[in-house]
Structure formats: structure tokens, C-alpha cells
N, C-alpha and C positions, 0 to 999 in steps of 0.2 A: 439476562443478557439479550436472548431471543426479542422480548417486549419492548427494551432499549432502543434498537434497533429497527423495529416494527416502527416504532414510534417516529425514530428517524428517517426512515425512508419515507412516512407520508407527510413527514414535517417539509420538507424535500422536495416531495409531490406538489403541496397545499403551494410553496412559495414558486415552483415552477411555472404552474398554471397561472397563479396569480402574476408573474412575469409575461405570461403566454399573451395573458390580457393585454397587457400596456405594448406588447410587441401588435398585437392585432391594431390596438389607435396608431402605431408610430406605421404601419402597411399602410393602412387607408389616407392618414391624413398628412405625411410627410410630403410624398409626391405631391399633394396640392398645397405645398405651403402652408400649412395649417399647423396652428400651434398642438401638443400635443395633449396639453394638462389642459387649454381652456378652448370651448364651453365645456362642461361632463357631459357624457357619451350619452347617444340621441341616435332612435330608429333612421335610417336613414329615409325610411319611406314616410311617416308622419311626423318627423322633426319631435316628438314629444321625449322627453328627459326620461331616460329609461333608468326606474326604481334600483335600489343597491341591490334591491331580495332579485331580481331581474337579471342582476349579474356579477354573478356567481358564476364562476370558471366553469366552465362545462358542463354541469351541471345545470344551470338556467335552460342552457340550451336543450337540455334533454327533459326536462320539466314539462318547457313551453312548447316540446314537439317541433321547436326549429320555425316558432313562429312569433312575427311581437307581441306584448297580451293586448295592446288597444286598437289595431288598426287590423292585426293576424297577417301585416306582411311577410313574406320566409325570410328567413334569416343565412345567410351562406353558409355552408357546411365550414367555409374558411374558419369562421372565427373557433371551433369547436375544435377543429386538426391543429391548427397553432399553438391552443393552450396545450393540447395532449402532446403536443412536438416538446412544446419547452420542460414542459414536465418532465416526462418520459428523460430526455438528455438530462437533464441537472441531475436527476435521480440515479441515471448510468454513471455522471460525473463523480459525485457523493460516494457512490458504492465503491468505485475501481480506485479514486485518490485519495478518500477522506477530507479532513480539515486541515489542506496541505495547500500552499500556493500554486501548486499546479491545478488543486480542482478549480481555484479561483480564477486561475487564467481559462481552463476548461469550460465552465460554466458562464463566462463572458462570453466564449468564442462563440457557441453551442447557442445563443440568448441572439447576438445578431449576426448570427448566418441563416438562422429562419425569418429575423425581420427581412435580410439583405434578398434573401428567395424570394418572398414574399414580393418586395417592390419591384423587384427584377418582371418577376412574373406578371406581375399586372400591371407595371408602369411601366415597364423596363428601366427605372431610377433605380441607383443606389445614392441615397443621399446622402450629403455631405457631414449632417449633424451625425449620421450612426458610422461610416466611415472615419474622418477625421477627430471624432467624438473618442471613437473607441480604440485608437491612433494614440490618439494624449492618453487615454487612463492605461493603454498598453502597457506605454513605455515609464507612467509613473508608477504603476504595480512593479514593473522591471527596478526601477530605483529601490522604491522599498524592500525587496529583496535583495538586492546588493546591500543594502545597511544592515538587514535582520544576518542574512548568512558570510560576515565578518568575524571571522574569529577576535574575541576580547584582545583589545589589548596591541591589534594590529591596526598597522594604515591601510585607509579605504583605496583597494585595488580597482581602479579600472578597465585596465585593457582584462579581457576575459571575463569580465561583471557580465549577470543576465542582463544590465542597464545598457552594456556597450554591448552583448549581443541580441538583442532590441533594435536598437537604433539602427547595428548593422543587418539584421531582417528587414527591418523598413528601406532602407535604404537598396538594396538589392533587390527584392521585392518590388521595387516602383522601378529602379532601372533596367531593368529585364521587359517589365512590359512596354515602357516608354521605347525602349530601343529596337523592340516588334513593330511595335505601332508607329514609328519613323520608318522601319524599313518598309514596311506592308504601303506605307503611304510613297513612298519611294518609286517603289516596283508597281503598283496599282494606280496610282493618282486618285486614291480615294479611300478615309478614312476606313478603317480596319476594327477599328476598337476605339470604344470611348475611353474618357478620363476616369469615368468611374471606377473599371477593373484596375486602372492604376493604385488609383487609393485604395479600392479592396485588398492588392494585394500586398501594399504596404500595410496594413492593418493587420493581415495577417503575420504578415514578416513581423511585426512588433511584441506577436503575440506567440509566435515560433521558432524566431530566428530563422536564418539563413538556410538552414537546413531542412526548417517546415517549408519557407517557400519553393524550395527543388520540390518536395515529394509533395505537397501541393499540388505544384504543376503536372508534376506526373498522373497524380493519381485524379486531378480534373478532366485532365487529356482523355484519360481511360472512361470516366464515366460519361464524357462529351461523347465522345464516338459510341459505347450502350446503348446511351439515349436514341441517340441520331438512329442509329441503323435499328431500333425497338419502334420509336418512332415511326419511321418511315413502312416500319411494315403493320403495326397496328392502322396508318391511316389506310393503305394496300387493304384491309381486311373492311374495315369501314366504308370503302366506296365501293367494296366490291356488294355488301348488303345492299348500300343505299341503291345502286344501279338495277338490282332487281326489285327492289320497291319502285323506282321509278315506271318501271316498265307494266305496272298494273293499271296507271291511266294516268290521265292528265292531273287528277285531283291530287293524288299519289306523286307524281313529278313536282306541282307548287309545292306539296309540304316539305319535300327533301330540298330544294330551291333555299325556301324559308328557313331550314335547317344548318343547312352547312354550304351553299351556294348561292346559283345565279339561274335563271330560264329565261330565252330570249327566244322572242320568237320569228318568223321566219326574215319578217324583218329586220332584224335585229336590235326593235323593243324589247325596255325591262317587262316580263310576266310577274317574276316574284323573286326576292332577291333577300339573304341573310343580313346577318346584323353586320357580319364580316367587309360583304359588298358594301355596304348601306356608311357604314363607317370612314371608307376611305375619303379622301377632301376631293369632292368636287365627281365626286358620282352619278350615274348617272341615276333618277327615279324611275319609278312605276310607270310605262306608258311611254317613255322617254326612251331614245338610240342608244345606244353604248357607245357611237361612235363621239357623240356629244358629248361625253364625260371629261373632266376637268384633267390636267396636267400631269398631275401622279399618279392615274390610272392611267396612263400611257400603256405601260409594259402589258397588263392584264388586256387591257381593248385590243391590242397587236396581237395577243395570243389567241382572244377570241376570234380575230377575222382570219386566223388560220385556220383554228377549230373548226369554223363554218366552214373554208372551202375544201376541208379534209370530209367536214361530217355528208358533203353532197356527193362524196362515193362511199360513205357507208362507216368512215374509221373513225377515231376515237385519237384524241391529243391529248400529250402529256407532259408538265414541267417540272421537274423538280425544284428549282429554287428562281425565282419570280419576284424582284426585290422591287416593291416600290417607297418612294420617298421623296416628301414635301421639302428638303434640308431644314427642319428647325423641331418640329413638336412627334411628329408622326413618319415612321416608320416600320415597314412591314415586310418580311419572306414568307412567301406562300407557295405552296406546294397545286398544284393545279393540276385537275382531267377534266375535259370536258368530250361528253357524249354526245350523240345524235339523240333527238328527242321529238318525232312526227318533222316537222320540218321544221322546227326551233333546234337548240341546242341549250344541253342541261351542264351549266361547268360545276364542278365539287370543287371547293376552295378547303385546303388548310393552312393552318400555321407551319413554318417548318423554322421559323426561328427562334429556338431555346437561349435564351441570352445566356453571353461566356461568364457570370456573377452567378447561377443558379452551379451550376459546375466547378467553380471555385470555391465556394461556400461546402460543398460537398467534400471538394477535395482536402480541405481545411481540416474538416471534420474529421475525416480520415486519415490527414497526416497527422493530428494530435493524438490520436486514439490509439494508433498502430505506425508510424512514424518512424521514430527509433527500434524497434524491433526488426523493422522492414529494412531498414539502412544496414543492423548489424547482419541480418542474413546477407544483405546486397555484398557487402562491403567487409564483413568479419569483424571487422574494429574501427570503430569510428576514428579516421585521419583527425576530428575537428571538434571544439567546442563546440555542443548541442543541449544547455543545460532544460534550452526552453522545453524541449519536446521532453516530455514524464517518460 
């Protein structure tokens, strides 16, 4: 029974990872429109067709020491975390549900909330094909369950079917966030929220009902604010190193600059500037004012011309959230210090916007897992139909 079992769990593993894989092509190449099955998969750094023996779910990667074998470009630690993510989940899924419709919904869920993290975080896309994609097979899994659990011999009940509580997860799930996202637009005059956490949370409504998307939200909310306030004090401890490397010399201020900021000098020429600065549309270069920079560094230039007339008695400026944006492709919250540095000034740039899709994906995960359990302690006895949530 023991060796059964063994057997199972890496049968489990082997098929997780090997999902982990096709969820790492559907990260990199969704966001750019890119089909996902064609060409086969290719170093990104010398385009050459990378061998099947080459890739092998995590394994390769640790083979080849995290490098390609013809050109020796690195390889991102990404694709090596993905596969051990999906695995690892399917293998939790398999053990706690068996070969039960619920691990089947479980192990969908679990399969694209790491793609959906994944694009969040490096595109901030959630695409429409793993969204709306996993929408339809939701709510067709929900059908097929309402036909398999019909007792013989009875008529097909709908009101109270997992198929009609499906539809009514989706359904509440998009009208909750839509009707945030009207109001936020209401009260602010300025988009709140994409469409895409719409259809996320519709996706997930299909795949928890009504019930997953309450505790959902709940328990995104919780890991949103974690984040934020772990965040914010991890960057706190990072600029507080980088500031005393800075202060070793000038050579020492360029690489921190090059690192995670910006260094102007007294005139308020670029000296040396991150990928971060360098990135934004219409920046300014190497040698170049910052007062010159293009349209969407507005906010960041305004910050800086305070910085400088703070840093000419000695102080140090500080933003928490620093929103610039082109309205179309590019969009960024940044977190900003900038110090006095000889008579230049050194600004430390970070991220501070974790898209609401990495937090939902999370919450997902944690309202299928522990969900119903959480509600009966909340709650004592469930008032409602919850058949989705195991």
C-alpha cells in the first residue's frame, strides 16, 4: 500500500511539473500575444531550439546549473519555482481530495493562479485565454457534475446543481468587482481596477461558488495588506544598506544609482540611472536634465525638484506611492527616497504596486483549501448551498 502510494504521489509530482512547464510558456508568451504550442520552446537569449533532454522540468535546470548549454545564457530562477509551484500544489491537491471532483476543480485552480501570478507580476496581464478559458471548462466541469451526482431514476434538478452554483459564483463574483470599480470610478474619476480582476474573479466564482468568492475576497484583502506593510518595510531596510554604501564614494553612489535608482548631479543631469528610471517612456538619459524628460515622468521630475531644494539644507524626501502613467501600455507605483549626495542627489526607486490578480490568485487558493471549514467556525452552519468549496 505504502509503494502504491509512493508511486502516486511522484506520478503527481512528474505530471505537476510537467504542467509547471507549459504554465511557464503560457507567463512569457501570452502577454505578448504569442501562440503558446508554436514555435517549441527557444533560449530567449540565442533563439536556438532547446533539446527535449534540455527540458526536463527542473531538473534540466539544475543539470545545466541554470545556464543554456550553447550560448551559457542564465536562465531565470522563474522557470524552476513555477514547475516546483505546480507540482508541489497538484501533489497537496491529490493527497487531501483523491480522485474526486473536487481535486479536479482544485488542481485547475492551483495550475492557473500561478500562470495568473506569474503574468500579473511581470506583465501585470491576466489574459483572457486563462481567464475566460478556465470560465468555460469551470462551469462545464460544474455540468458534468450535476449529471454524474443525479440519483438514478430522478429528473435533472437545476436550481441547487453545482452547474447553477457555478454560474451563480461567476456571476457575483464579476458583479461585486464591477460595481467597486463603478463606484471607485465615481468617487475618484479614475480607473480603480482593471477588467482583468473582473474575469479573475468570475473564474474563480465558477470554480467556488458564491461562497469561495466572499472568502476569496476576505482572505485576499488579508494577504494584500501582509504584503503591503512586509513590503514596505523590507524596501525601509534596503535603502537604509544601500544609503550607507552610498556614502563610501562616488564610485559606490553610481552602482547603487545603477541598481535600484537615479544620481543627478548638481545640475540636475543624469550620472547613472536603473533599469527602473531608464524604462519609463520618455526619460530622461545619461548627460541629459531630468527636467527634459518626457510626459509620464511628470510626477517623479516634481518630486525630484523638491528633493534637491530639500537636499540644499541637508534633508532627505520621501514618497510612498508615486503613480506614473502613459494611459495605454505602461503603468507604474513607485515607492521613492531620495538623499543628498555631494551636491547631486541619489533618489532609491522601488515598486510598491503588487497587482490586486497576485492577491486574488492567493486568496483563491486559500478559500478552496480551508474555505468551508473557515465559514463553519465563522458561521456555525452554513445558512447556503456551498457544494463547490470541498
Amino acid at each position: 500500500m505504502i509503494a502504491v502510494e509512493l508511486l502516486f504521489g511522484l506520478f503527481v509530482f512528474a505530471l505537476g511539473a510537467i504542467l509547471g512547464s507549459f504554465a511557464n510558456v503560457c507567463i512569457h508568451r501570452l502577454p505578448r500575444g504569442e501562440s503558446v504550442v508554436h514555435p517549441p520552446s527557444r533560449c530567449p537569449a540565442c533563439r536556438e531550439r532547446i533539446a527535449f533532454y534540455d527540458n526536463v522540468p527542473i531538473l534540466s535546470f539544475l543539470l545545466l546549473r541554470g545556464r543554456c548549454r550553447r550560448c551559457r545564457a542564465r536562465i531565470s530562477w522563474r522557470y524552476p519555482v513555477v514547475e516546483a509551484c505546480v507540482a508541489l500544489l497538484l501533489l497537496g491537491v491529490a493527497l487531501r481530495w483523491g480522485p474526486t471532483p473536487a481535486a479536479v476543480a482544485g488542481g485547475l485552480l492551483a495550475a492557473v493562479s500561478v500562470i495568473l501570478i506569474g503574468t500579473d507580476l511581470e506583465s501585470r496581464v491576466l489574459p483572457d485565454e486563462i481567464t475566460i478559458g478556465t470560465l468555460v471548462l469551470a462551469v462545464g466541469l460544474s455540468g458534468v457534475r450535476t449529471l454524474l451526482e443525479r440519483p438514478p431514476g430522478t429528473a435533472l434538478r437545476f436550481l441547487g446543481s453545482p452547474l447553477a452554483e457555478s454560474l451563480l459564483g461567476a456571476a457575483c463574483g464579476a458583479g461585486l468587482l464591477l460595481a467597486v470599480r463603478a463606484g471607485y470610478q465615481a468617487l475618484r474619476g479614475a480607473e480603480g481596477m482593471g477588467l482583468g480582476d473582473v474575469k479573475m474573479i468570475a473564474m474563480i466564482g465558477a470554480l467556488t461558488g458564491p461562497a469561495g468568492v466572499l472568502v476569496t475576497l476576505l482572505f485576499g484583502s488579508v494577504t494584500g495588506s501582509l504584503a503591503g506593510g512586509g513590503g514596505a518595510a523590507l524596501r525601509r531596510l534596503s535603502w537604509v544598506r544601500a544609503e550607507r554604501r552610498a556614502r563610501r564614494g562616488e564610485a559606490a553612489a553610481r552602482a547603487v544609482a545603477r541598481a535600484s535608482g537615479l544620481l543627478v548631479d548638481g545640475g540636475a543631469r543624469v550620472l547613472e540611472s536603473s533599469a527602473g528610471w531608464r524604462e519609463v517612456p520618455g526619460a530622461a538619459r545619461a548627460g541629459e536634465r531630468v527636467t527634459g524628460s518626457g510626459p509620464v515622468a511628470r510626477p517623479l521630475v516634481a518630486f525630484i525638484r523638491l528633493a534637491r531644494r530639500r537636499a540644499a539644507r541637508g534633508q532627505t524626501t520621501a514618497f510612498g506611492r508615486l503613480a506614473l502613467d502613459d494611459g495605454a501600455d505602461f503603468f507604474r507605483v513607485l515607492s521613492v527616497r531620495a538623499v543628498p549626495e555631494g551636491e547631486g542627489l541619489l533618489v532609491l526607486m522601488g515598486r510598491a504596486d503588487i497587482p490586486f490578480g497576485v492577491f486574488l490568485a492567493a486568496g483563491s487558493l486559500a478559500a478552496f483549501a480551508f474555505g468551508r471549514p473557515f465559514l463553519v467556525w465563522l458561521l456555525g452552519e452554513l445558512p447556503f448551498e456551498a457544494s463547490l468549496l470541498p
